[in-house]
N, CA, C and O of each residue as an XYZ file, in Angstrom:
856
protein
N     -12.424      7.829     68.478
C     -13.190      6.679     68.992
C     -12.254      5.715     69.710
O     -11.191      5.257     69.292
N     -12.805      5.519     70.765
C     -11.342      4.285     71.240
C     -11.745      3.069     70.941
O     -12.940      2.863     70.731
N     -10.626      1.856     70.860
C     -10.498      1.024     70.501
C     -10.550      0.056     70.796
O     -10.320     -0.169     71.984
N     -10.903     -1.149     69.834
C     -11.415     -2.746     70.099
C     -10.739     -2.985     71.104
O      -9.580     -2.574     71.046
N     -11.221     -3.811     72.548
C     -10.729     -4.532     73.199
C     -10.250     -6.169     72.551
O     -10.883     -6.725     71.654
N      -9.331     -6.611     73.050
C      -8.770     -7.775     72.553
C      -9.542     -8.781     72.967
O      -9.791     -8.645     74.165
N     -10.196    -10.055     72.339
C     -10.238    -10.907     72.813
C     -10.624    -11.698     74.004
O     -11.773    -11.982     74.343
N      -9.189    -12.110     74.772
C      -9.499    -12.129     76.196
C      -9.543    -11.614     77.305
O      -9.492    -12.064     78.449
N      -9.674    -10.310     76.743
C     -10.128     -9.074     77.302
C     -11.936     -8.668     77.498
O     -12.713     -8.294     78.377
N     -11.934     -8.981     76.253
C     -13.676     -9.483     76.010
C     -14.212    -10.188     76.989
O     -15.030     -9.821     77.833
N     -13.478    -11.702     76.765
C     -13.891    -12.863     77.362
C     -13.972    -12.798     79.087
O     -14.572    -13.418     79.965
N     -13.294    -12.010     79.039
C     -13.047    -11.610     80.875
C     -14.505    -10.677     81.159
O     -15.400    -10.859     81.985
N     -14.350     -9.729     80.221
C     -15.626     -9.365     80.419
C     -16.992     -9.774     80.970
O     -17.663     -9.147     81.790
N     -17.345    -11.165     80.260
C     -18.096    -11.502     80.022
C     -18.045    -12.349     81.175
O     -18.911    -12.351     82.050
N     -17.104    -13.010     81.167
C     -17.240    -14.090     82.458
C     -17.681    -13.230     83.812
O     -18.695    -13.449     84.475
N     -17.091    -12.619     83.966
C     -17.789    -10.985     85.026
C     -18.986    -10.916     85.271
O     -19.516    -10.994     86.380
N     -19.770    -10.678     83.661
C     -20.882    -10.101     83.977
C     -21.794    -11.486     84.308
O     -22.597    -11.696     85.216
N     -21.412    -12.200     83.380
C     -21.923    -13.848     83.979
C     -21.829    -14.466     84.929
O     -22.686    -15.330     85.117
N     -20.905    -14.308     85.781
C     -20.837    -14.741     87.526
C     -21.694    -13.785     88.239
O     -22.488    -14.360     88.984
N     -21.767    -12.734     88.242
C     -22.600    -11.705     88.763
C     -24.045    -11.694     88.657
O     -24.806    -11.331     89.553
N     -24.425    -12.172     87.345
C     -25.682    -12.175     86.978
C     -26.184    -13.689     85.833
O     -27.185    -13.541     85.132
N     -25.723    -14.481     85.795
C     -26.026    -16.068     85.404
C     -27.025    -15.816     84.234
O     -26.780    -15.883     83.030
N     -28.188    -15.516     84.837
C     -29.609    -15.368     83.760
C     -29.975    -13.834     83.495
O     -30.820    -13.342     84.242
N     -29.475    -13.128     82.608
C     -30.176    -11.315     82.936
C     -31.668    -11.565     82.392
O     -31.932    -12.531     81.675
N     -32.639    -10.596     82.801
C     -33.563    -10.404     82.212
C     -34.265     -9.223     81.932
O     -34.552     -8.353     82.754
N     -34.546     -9.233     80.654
C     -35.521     -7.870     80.089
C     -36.286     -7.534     81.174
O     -36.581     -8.309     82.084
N     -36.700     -6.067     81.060
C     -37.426     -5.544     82.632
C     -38.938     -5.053     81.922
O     -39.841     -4.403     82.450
N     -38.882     -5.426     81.004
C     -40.329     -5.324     80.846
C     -40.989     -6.263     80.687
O     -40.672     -7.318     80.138
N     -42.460     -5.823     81.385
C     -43.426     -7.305     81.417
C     -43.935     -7.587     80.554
O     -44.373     -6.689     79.836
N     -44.103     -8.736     80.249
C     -45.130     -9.626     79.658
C     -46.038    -10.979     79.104
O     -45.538    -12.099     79.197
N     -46.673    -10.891     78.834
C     -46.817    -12.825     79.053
C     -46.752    -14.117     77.988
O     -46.695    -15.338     78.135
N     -46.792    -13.123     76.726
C     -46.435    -13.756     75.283
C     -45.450    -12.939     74.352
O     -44.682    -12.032     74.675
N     -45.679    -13.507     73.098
C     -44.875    -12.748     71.851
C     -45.539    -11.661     71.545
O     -45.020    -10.732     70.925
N     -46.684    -11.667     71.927
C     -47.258    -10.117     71.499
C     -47.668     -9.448     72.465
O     -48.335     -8.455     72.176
N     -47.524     -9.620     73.312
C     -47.405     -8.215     74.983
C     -45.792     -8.198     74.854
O     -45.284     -7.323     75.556
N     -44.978     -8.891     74.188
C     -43.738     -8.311     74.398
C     -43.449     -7.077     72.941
O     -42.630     -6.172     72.779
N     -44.147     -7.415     72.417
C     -43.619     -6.567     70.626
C     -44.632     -5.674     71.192
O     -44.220     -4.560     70.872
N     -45.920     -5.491     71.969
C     -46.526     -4.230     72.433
C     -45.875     -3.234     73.041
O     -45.847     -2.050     72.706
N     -45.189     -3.916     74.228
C     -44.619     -3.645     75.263
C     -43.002     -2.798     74.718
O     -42.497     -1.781     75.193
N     -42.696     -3.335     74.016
C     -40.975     -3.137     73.365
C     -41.463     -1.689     73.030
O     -41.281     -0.629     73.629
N     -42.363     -2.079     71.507
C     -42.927     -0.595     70.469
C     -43.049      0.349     71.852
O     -42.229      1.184     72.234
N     -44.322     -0.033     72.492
C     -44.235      1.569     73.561
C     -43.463      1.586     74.486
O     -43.754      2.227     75.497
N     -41.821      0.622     74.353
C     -40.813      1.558     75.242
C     -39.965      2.946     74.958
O     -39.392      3.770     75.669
N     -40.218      2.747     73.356
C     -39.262      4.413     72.923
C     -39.737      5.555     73.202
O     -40.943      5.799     73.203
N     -38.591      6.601     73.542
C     -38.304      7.137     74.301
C     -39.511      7.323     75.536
O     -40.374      8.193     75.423
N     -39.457      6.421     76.686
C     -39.589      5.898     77.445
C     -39.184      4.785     78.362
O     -38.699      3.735     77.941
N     -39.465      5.126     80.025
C     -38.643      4.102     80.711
C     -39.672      2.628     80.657
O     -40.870      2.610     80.371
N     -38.944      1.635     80.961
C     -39.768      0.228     81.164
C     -40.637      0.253     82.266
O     -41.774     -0.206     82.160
N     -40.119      0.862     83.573
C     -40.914      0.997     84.446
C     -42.454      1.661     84.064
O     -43.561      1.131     84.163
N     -42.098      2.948     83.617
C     -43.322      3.287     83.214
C     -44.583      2.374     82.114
O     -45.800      2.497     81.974
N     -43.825      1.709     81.662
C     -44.398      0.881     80.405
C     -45.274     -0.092     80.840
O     -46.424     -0.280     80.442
N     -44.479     -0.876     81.931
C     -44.885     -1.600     82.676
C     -46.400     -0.873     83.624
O     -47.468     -1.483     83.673
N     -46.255      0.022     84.065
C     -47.313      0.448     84.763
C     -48.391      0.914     83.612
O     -49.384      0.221     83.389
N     -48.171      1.951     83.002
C     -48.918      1.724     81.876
C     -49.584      0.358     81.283
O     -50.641      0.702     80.754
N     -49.436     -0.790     81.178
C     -49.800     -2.363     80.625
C     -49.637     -3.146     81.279
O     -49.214     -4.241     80.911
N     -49.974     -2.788     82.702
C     -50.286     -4.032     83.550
C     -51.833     -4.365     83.216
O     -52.267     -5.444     82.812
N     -52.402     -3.443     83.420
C     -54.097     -3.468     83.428
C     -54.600     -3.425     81.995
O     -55.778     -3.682     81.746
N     -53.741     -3.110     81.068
C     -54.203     -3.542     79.234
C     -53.969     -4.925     79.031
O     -54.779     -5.680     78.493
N     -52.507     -5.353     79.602
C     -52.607     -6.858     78.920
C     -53.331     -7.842     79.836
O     -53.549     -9.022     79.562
N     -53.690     -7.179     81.009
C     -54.530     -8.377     81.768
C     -56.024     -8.669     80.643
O     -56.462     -9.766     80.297
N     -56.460     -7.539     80.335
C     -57.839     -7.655     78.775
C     -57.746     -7.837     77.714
O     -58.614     -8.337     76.998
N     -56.410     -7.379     77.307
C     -55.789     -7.297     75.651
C     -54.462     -8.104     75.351
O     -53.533     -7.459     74.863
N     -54.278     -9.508     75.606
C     -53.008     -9.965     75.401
C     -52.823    -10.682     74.129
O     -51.720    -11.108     73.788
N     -54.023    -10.837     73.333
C     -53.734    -10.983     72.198
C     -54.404     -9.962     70.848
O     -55.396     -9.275     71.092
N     -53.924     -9.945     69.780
C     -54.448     -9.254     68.864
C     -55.505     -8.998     68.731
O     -55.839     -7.815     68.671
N     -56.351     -9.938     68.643
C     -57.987     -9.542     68.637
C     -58.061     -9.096     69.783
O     -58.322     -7.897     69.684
N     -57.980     -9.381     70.780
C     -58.433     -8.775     72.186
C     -58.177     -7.475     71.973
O     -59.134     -6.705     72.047
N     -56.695     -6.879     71.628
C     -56.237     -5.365     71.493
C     -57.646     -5.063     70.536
O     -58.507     -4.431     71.149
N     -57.920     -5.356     69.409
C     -58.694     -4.789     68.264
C     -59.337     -4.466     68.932
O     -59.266     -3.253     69.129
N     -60.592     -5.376     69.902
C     -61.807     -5.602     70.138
C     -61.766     -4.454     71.208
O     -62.861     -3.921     71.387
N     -60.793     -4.000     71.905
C     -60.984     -2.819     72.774
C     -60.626     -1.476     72.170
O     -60.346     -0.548     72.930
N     -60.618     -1.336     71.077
C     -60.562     -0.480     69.835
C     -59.341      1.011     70.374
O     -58.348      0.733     71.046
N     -59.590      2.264     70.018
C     -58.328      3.123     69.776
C     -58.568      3.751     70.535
O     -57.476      4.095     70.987
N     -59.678      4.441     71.344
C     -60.263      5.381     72.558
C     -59.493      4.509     73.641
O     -58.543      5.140     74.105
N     -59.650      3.116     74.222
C     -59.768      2.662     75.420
C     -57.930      1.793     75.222
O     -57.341      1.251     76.157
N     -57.560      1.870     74.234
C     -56.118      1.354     73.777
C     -55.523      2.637     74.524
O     -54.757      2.573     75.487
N     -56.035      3.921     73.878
C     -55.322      5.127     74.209
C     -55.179      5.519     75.875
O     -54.209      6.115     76.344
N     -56.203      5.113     76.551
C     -56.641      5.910     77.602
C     -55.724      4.746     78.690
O     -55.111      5.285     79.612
N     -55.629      3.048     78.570
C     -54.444      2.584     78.972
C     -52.873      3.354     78.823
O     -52.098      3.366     79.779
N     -52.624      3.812     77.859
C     -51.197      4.298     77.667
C     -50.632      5.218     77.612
O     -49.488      5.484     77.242
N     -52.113      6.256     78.315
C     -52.004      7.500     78.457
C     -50.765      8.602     78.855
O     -50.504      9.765     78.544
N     -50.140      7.534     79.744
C     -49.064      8.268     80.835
C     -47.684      8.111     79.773
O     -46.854      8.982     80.033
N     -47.410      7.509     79.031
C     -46.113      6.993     77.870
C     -46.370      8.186     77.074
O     -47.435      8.737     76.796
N     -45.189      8.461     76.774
C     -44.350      9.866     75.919
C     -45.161      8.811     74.699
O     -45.236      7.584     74.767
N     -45.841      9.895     73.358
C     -46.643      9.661     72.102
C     -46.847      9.007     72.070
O     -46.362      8.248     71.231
N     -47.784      8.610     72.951
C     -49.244      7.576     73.562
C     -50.311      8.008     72.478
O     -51.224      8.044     73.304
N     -50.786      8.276     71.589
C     -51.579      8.763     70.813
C     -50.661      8.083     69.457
O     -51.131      7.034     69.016
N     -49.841      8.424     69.017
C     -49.356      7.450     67.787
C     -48.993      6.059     68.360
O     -49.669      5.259     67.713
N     -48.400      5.532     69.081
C     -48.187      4.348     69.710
C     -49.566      3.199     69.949
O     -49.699      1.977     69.881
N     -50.372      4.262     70.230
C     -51.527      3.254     70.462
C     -52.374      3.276     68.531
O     -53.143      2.357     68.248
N     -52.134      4.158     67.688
C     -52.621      3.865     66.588
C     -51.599      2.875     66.072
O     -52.028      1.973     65.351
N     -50.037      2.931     66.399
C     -49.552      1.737     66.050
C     -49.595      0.447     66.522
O     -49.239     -0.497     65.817
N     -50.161      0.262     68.107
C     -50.817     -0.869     68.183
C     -51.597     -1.406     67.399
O     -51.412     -2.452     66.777
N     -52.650     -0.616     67.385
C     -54.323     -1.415     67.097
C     -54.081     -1.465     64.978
O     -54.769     -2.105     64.183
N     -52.923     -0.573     64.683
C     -52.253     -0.926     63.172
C     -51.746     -2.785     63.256
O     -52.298     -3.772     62.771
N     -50.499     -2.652     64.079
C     -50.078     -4.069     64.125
C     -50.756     -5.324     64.508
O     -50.364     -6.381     64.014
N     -51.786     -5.299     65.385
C     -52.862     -6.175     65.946
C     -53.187     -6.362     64.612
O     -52.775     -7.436     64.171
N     -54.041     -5.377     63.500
C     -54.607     -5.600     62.489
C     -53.716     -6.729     61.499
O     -53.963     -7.812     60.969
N     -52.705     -5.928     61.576
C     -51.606     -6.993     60.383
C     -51.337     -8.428     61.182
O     -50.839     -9.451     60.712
N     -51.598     -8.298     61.919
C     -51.101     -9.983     62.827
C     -52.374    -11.004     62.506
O     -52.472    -12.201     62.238
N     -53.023    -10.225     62.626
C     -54.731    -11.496     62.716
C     -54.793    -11.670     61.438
O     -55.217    -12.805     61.218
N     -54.525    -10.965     60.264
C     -55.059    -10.841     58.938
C     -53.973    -11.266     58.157
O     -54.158    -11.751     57.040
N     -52.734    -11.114     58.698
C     -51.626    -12.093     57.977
C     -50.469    -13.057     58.127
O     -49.564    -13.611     57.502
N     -51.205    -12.894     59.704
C     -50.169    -13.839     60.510
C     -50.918    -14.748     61.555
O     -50.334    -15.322     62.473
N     -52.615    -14.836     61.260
C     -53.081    -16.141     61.806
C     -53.052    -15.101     63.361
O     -52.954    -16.098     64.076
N     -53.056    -14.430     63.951
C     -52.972    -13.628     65.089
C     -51.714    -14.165     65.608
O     -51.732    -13.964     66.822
N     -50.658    -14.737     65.275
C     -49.486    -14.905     65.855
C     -48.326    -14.073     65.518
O     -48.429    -14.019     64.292
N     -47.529    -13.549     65.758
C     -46.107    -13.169     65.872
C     -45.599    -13.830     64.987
O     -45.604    -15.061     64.994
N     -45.048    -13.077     64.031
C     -43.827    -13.548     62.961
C     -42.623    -13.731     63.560
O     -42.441    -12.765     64.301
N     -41.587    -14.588     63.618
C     -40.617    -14.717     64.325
C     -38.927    -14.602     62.619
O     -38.033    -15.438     62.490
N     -39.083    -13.620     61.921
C     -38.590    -13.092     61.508
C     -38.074    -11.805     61.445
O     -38.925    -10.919     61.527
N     -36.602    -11.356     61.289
C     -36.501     -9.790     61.707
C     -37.105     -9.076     60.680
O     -37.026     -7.885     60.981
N     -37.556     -9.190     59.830
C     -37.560     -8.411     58.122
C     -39.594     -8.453     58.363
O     -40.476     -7.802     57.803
N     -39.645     -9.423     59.331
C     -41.554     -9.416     59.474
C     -42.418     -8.963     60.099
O     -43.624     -8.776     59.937
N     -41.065     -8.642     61.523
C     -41.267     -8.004     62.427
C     -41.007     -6.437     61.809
O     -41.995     -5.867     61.346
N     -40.584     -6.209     61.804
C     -39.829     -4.673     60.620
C     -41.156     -4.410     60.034
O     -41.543     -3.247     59.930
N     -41.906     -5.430     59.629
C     -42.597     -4.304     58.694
C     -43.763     -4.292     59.391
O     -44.803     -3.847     58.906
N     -43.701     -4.625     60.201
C     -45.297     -4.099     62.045
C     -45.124     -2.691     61.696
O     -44.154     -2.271     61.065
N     -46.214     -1.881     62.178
C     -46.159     -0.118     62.371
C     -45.280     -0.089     63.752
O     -45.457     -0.970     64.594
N     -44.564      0.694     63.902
C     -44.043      0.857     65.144
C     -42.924      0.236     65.884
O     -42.634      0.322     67.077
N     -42.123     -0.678     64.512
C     -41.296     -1.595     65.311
C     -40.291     -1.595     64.119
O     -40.392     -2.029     62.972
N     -39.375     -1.017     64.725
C     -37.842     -1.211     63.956
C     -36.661     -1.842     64.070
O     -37.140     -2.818     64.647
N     -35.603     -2.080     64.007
C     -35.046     -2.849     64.319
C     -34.322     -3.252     65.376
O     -33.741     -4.334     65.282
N     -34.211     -2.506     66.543
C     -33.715     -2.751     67.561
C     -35.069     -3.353     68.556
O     -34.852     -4.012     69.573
N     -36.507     -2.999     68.067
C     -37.312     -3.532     68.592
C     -37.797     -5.391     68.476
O     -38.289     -6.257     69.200
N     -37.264     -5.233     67.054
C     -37.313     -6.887     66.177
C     -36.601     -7.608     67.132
O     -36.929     -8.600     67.783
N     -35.307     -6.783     67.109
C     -33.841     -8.057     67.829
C     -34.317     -8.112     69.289
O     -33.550     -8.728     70.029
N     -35.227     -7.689     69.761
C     -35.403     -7.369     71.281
C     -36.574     -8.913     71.507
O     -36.455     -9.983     72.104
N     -37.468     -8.386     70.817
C     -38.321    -10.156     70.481
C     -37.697    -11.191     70.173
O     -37.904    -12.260     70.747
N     -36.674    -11.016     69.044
C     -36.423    -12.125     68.501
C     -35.200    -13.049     69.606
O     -34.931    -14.250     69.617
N     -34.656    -11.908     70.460
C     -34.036    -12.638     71.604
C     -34.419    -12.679     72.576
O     -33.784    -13.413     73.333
N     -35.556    -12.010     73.125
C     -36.027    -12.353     74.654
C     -37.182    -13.511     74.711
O     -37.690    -14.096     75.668
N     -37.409    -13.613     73.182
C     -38.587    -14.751     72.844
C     -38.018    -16.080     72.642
O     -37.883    -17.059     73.375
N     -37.691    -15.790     71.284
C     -37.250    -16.921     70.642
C     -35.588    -16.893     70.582
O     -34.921    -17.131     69.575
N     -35.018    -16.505     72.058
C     -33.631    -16.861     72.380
C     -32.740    -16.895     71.439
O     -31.912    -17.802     71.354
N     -32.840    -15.570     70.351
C     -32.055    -15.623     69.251
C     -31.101    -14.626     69.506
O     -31.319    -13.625     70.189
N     -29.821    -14.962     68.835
C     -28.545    -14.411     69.585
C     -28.684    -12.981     68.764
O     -27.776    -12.689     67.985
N     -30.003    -11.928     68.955
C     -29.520    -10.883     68.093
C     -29.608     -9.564     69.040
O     -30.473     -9.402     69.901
N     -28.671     -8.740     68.764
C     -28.640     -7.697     69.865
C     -29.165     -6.080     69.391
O     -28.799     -5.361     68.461
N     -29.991     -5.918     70.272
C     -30.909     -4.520     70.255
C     -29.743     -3.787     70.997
O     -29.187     -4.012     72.073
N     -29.567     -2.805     70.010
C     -28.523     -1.472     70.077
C     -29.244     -0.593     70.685
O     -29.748      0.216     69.906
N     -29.605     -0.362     72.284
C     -30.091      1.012     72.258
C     -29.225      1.919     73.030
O     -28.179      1.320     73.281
N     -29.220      3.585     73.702
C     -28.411      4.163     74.053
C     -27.401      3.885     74.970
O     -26.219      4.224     75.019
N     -28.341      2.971     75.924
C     -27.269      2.458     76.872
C     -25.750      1.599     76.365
O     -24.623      1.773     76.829
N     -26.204      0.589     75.205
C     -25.277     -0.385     74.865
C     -24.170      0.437     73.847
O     -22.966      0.184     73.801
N     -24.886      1.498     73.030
C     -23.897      1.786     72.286
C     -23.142      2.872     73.574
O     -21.990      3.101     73.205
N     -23.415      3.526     74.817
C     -22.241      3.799     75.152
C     -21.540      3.231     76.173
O     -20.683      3.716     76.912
N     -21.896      2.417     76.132
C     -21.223      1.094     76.787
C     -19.904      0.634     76.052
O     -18.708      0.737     76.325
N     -20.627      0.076     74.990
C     -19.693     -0.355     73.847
C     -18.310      0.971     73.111
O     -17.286      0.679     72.494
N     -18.697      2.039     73.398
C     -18.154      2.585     72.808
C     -16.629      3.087     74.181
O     -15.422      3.230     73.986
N     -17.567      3.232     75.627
C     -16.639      3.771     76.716
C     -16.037      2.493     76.414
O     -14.968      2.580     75.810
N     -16.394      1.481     76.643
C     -15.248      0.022     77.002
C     -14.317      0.027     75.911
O     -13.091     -0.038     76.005
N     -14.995      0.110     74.883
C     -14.249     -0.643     73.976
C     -14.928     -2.347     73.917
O     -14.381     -2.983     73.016
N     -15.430     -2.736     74.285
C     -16.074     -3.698     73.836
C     -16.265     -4.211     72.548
O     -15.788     -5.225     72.038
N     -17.271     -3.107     71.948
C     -18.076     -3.165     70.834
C     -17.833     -1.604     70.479
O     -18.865     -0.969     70.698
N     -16.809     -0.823     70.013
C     -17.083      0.529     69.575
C     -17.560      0.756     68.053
O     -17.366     -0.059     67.151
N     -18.165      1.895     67.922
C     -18.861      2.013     66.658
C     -19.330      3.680     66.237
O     -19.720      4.537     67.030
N     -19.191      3.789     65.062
C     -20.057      5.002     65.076
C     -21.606      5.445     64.966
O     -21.926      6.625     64.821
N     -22.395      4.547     65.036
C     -23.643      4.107     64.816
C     -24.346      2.888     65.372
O     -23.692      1.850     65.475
N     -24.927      2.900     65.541
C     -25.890      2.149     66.227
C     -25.883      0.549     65.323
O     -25.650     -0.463     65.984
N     -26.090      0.453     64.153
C     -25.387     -0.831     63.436
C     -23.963     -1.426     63.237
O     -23.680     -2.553     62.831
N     -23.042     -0.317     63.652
C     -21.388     -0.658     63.867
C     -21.545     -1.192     65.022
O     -21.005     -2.298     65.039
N     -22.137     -0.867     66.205
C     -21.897     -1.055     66.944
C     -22.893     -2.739     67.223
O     -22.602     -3.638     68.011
N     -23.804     -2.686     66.482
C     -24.408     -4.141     66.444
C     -23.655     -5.388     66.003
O     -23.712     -6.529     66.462
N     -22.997     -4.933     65.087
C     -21.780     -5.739     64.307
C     -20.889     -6.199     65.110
O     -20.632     -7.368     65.398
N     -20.198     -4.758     65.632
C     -19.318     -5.260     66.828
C     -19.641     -6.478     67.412
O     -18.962     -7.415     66.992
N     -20.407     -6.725     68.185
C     -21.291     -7.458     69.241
C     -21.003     -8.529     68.392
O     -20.081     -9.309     68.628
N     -21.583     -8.598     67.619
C     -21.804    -10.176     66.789
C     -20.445    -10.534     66.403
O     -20.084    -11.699     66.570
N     -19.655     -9.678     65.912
C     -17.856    -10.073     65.506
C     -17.240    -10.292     66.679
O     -16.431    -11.212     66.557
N     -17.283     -9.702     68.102
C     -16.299     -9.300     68.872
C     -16.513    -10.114     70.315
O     -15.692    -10.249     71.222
N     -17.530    -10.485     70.255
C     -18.520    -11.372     71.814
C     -17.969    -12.199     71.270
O     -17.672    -12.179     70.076
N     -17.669    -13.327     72.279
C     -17.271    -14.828     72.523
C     -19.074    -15.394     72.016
O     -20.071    -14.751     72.342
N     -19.122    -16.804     71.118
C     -20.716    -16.720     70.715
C     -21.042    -17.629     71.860
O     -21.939    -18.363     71.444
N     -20.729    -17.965     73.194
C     -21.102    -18.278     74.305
C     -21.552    -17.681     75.163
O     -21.856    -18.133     76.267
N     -21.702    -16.207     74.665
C     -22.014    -14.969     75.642
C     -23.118    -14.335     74.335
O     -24.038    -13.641     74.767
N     -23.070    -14.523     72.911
C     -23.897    -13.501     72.542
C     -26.029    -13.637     72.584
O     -26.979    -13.000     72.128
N     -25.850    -14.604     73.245
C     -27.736    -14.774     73.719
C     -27.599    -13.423     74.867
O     -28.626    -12.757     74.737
N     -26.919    -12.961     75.663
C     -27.222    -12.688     76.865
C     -26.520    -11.213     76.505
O     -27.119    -10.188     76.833
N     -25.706    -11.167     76.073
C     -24.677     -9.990     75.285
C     -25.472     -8.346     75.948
O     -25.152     -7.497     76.779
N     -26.853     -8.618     74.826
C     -27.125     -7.169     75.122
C     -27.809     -7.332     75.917
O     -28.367     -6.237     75.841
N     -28.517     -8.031     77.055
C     -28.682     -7.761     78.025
C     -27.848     -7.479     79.344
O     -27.985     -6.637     80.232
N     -27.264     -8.130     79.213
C     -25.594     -7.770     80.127
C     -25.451     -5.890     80.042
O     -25.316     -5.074     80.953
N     -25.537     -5.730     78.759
C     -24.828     -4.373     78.648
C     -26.102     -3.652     78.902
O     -26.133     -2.595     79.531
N     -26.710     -3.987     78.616
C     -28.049     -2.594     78.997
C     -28.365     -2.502     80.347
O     -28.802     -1.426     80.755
N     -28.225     -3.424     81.109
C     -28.268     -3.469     82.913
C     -27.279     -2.545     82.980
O     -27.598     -1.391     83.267
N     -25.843     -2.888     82.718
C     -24.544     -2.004     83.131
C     -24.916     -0.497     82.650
O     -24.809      0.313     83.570
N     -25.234     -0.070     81.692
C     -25.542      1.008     81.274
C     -26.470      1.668     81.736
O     -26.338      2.891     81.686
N     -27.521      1.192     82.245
C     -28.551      1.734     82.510
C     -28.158      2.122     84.760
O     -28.383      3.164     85.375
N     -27.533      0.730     85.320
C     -27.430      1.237     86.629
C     -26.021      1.423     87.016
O     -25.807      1.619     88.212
N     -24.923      1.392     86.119
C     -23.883      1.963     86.461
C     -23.087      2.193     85.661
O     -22.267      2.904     86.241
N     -22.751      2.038     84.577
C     -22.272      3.195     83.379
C     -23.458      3.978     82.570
O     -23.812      3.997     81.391
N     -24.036      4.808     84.129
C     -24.539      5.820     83.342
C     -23.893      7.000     82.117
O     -22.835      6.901     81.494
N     -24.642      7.799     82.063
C     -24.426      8.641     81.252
C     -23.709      9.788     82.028
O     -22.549     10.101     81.758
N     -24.215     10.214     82.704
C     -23.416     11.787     83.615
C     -23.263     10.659     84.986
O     -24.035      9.913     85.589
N     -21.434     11.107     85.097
C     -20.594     10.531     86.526
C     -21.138      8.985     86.449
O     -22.006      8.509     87.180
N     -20.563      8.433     85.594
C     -20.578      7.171     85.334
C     -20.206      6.369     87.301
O     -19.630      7.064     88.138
N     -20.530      5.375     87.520
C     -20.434      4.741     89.059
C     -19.262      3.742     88.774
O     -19.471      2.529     88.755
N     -17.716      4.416     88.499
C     -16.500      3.375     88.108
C     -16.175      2.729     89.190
O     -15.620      1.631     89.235
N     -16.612      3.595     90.352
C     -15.840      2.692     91.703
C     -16.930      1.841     92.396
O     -16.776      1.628     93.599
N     -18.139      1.273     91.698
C     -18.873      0.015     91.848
C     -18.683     -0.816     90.520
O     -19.463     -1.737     90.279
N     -17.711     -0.519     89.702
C     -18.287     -1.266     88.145
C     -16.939     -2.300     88.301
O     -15.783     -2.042     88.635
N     -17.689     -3.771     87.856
C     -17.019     -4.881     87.648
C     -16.267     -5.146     86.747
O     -15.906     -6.248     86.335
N     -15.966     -3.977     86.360
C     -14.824     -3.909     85.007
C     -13.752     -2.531     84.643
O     -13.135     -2.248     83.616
N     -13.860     -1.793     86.087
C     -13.059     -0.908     85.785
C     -11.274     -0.703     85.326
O     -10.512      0.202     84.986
N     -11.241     -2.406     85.620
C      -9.426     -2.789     85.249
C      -9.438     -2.980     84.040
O      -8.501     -2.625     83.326
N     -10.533     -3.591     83.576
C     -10.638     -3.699     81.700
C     -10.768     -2.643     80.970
O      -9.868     -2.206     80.252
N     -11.882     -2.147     81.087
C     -12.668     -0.853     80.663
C     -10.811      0.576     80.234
O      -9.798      1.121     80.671
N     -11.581      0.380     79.276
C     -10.402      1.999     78.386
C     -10.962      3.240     78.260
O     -10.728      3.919     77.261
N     -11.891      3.747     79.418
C     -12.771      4.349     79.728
C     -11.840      5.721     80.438
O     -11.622      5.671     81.649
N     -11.352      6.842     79.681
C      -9.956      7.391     80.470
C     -10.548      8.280     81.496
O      -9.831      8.648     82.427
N     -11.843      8.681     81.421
C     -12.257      9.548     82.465
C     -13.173      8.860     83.719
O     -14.281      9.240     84.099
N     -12.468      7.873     84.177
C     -12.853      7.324     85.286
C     -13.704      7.972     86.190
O     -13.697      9.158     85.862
N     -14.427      7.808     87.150
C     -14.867      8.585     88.437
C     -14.272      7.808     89.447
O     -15.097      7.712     90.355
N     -12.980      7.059     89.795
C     -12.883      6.664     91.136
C     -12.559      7.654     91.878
O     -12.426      7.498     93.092
């Protein structure tokens, strides 16, 4: 596994991705706390784009819990048709809608442990609300970030919670609101996965990344 970057090595990092990009933002749509915990749940394994097209035309009818209920599991389904296990996803909607109205007043729990116990939402989905909502410094580990974290050295880990840790121990806490969004842009449009794009990436002098593509 390679190893922790130092410090102000980090910090350089960060200032990088922060001159470049000031405000990042989540790429999926939505217009409250609960088109975003909809929206999150049916991004796994699935792209945002698609998600987005999929729930443009659901949350314009269904943006809150009762609304989802009231258009019940046939017409939930037939919106989200095109999303990889669109058939359990939408029973875990119209599941979580249920638990929201009936024990949460139809609002969004803004706890990770409350969010956790929704059908369909685990913990990288929690930290994804709990920071794109309520601007809480917690970072959703998904494939992109852990190999991000792991090529840089940033944040390396053997797991998806080492590597959450990282983040929270190893980020300057002036950078960790924005942290994993920073890294999931980079990961997703230029430290891909196959022939990573080193000779556009704003950190290839930092980065301990030994199989370069320049």
């Amino acid at each position: 596994m390679v190893q922790q970057l130092d410090y102000h090595t980090i910090r350089e990092i960060f200032d990088r991705f922060r001159a470049a990009e000031p405000e990042p933002r989540g790429e999926l749509h939505h217009v409250n706390a609960f088109t975003l915990v909809v929206a999150v749940a049916l991004s796994a394994q699935a792209t945002d784009a698609g998600v987005n097209r999929a729930t443009a035309k659901l949350f314009e009818i269904a943006d809150t819990p009762a609304k989802m209920l009231a258009l019940g599991l046939e017409s939930v389904t037939e919106h989200i048709k095109s999303i990889g296990l669109y058939r359990n996803k939408a029973r875990n909607v119209l599941k979580l809608s249920q638990i929201l109205v009936d024990d949460y007043g139809g609002e969004v729990p803004n706890s990770r442990a409350a969010l956790q116990s929704l059908p369909g939402v685990g913990r990288k989905t929690a930290n994804v609300v709990l920071n794109m909502w309520w601007h809480y410094p917690a970072q959703a580990v998904d494939t992109h970030i852990f190999r991000v974290g792991n090529r840089t050295g940033i944040c390396p880990g053997k797991d998806v919670m080492a590597v959450e840790r990282a983040i929270e121990d190893n980020v300057p806490v002036d950078y960790q609101h924005h942290a994993h969004h920073w890294m999931i842009l980079h990961g997703r449009y230029i430290c891909v996965a196959r022939k990573p794009k080193c000779g556009a990436c704003l950190l290839r002098d930092l980065c301990l990344f030994e199989e370069k593509t320049l």
